[in-house]
N, C-alpha and C positions, 0 to 999 in steps of 0.2 A: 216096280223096284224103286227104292231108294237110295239116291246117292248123295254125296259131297262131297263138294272139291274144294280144297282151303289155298285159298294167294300166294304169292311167295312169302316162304319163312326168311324174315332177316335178324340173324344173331342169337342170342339164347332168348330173349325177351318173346320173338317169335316162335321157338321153339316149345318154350315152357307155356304160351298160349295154347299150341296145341296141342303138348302131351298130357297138361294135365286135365286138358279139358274132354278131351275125344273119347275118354271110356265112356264118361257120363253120354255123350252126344250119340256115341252110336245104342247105347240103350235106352235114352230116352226119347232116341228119334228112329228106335228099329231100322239102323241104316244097316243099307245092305253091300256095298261099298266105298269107299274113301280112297281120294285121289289125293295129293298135294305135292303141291311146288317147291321143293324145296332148294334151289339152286343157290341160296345164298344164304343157307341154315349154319353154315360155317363160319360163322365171325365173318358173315356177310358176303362171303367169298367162295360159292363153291358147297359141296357138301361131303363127306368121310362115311367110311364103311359103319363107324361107331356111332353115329347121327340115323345115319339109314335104320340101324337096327331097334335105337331107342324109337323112330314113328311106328314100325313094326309092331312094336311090343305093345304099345299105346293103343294098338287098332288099325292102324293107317295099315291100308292095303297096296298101293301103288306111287312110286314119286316119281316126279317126269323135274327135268333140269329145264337148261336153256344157254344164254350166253357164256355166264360164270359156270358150266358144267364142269371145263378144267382147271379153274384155278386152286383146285387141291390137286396138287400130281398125282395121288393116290388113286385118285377116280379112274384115270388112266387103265391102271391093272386091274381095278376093283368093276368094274362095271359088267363086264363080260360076265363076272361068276353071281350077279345078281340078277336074274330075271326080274325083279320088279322094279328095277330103277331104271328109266327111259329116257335119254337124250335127243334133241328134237329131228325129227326122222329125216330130213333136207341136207344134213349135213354129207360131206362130199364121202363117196363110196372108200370103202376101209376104214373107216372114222370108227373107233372100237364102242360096241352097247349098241344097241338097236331104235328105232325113234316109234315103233308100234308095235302091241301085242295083245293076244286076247287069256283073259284070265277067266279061268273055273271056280264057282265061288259052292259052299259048300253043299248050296241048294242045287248044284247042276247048271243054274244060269251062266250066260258065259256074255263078257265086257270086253269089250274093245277100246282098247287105249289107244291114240292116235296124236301123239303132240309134233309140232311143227314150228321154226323161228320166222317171224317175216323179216321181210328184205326192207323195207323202208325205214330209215336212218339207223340202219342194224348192219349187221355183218355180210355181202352178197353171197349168200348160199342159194342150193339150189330151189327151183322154183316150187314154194309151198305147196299152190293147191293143185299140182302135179304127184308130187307125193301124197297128199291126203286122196287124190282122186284113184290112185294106185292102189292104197288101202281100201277104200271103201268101194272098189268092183271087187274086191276077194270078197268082203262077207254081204249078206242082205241084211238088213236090220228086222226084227222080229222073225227071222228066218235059222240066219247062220249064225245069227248073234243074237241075246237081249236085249241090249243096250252099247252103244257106242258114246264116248264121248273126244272129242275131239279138241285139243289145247293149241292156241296159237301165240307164240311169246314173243311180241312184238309192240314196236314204240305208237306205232301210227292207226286211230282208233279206226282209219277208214278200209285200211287193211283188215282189222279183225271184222267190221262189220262186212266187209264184203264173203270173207271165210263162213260166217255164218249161215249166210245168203246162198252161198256156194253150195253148202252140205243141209241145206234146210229139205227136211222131209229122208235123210237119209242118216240122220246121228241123234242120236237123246240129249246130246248138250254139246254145244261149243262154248266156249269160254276162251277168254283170252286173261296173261298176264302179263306180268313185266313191267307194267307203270307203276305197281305198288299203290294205288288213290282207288278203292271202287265205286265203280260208275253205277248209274242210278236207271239203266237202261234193261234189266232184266223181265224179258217177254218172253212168250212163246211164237215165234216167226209161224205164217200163214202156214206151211208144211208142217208143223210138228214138232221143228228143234226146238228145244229151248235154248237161249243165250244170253250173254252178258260182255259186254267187252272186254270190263278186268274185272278179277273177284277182288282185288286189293292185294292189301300186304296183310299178313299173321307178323307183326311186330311193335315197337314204340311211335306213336303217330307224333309224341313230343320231340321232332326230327325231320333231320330231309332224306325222305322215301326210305326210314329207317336208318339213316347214321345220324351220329351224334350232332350239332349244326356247326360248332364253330369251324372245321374244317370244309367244308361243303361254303359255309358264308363268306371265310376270306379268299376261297377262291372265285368265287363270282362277283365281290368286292373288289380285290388287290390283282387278279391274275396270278396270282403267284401260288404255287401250290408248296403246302406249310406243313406237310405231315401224312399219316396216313387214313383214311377213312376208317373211323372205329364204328359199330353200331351202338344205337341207343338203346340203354342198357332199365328205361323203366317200364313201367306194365305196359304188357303187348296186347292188342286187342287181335282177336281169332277173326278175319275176312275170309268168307264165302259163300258157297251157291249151292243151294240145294235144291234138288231134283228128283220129281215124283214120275215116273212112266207106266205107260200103258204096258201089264205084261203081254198082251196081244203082238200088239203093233212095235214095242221098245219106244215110240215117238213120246212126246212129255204130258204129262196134265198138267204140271203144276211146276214154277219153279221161284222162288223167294232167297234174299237176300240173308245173310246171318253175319250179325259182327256180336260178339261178347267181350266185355270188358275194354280197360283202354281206358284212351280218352272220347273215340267216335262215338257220335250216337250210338243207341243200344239198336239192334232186332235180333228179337230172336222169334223162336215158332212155336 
């Protein structure tokens, strides 16, 4: 199977990276499902029932949130009536949308989605790999499922590298996101996972972690907060991870970095 999983989207710059790119991507790279982050595809904030539907259209098959899940009220009501948009599964019981699920793809394969927030210098939710370990006794990997992948969106790399560690030999890809920078750390772990810390940001890297800079710089200058945080609004380069598995086993062969356009170095495959 082939998969990708693109960063977080911030603002339209990140958006239009990857809608206009993803048709070509999943034809030119026979992908067979597409993940993405998109929890701050909303002018940075959040994401809307009308965002979710243009990655839809684009190809994109599943979006998992995070932090900023609520900061469009909308999500609120909107999440429940959309099975493919998944908010991080740790969050406290009633919290409306679900944080895992497995999807039918058209060949019969069946994916497990699994995203998670960590706890270190983030919000104290419940204990991640309590939740991920909860998912992954429901399915076997190459068994009950194809492919698993696993999201952890979180500030602290040694969290996400522990997660990886955690579930190596029993998911097709962990990845982590939330720093918006991607790391240079993409392997396949002694078991099977493949992983990567952050896949990066889908946005303008002329910026701080996608917003525009002058508001981000006088606050770390002056203290003083002078406005509101806008995204940066020039060419977005497309950050992610792509992953090849064993249809046997659902564990990884192969898993490589992809950034397009921008200002970042180029990779492509």
């Amino acid at each position: 199977m082939k998969l990708l999983y693109c960063g977080d989207v911030v603002g339209r710059s990140g958006r239009d990276a990857v809608i206009q790119r993803m048709p070509d991507l999943r034809s030119r790279l026979g992908l067979d499902f597409v993940l993405v982050n998109g929890e701050n595809a909303a002018a940075g904030f959040g994401i809307t029932g009308k965002i979710c539907e243009e990655f839809y259209a684009a190809g994109v098959d599943v979006i998992v949130l995070g932090n900023h899940a609520w900061d469009q009220r909308e999500t609120l009501g909107y999440i429940n009536s959309d099975p493919k948009l998944l908010r991080p599964l740790n969050y406290p019981k009633g919290t409306p949308g679900k944080g895992a699920a497995v999807y039918t793809l058209n060949s019969g394969r069946k994916v497990l989605v699994v995203q998670v927030m960590g706890r270190i210098f983030m919000d104290p939710l419940d204990d991640p790999f309590a939740a991920v370990e909860g998912e992954l006794a429901k399915y076997r990997l190459g068994a009950g499922v194809d492919a698993v992948i696993v999201d952890i969106h979180g500030e602290a790399t040694s969290e996400k590298m522990a997660m990886g560690h955690f579930c190596d030999g029993r998911a097709s890809l962990v990845c982590g996101t939330h720093s918006h920078i991607p790391t240079a750390d993409a392997q396949i772990l002694p078991g099977g996972t493949a992983y990567q810390t952050d896949a990066g940001m889908c946005g303008d890297y002329n910026s701080v972690i996608g917003m525009e800079k002058t508001e981000p710089l006088n606050r770390f200058t002056r203290k003083i907060p002078g406005g509101r945080f806008e995204p940066a609004n020039g060419e977005g380069t497309l950050c992610a991870v792509y992953v090849e598995t064993d249809d046997r086993t659902g564990l990884a062969t192969r898993i490589a970095p992809l950034r397009l356009g921008g200002r970042l170095s180029q990779a492509d495959l």
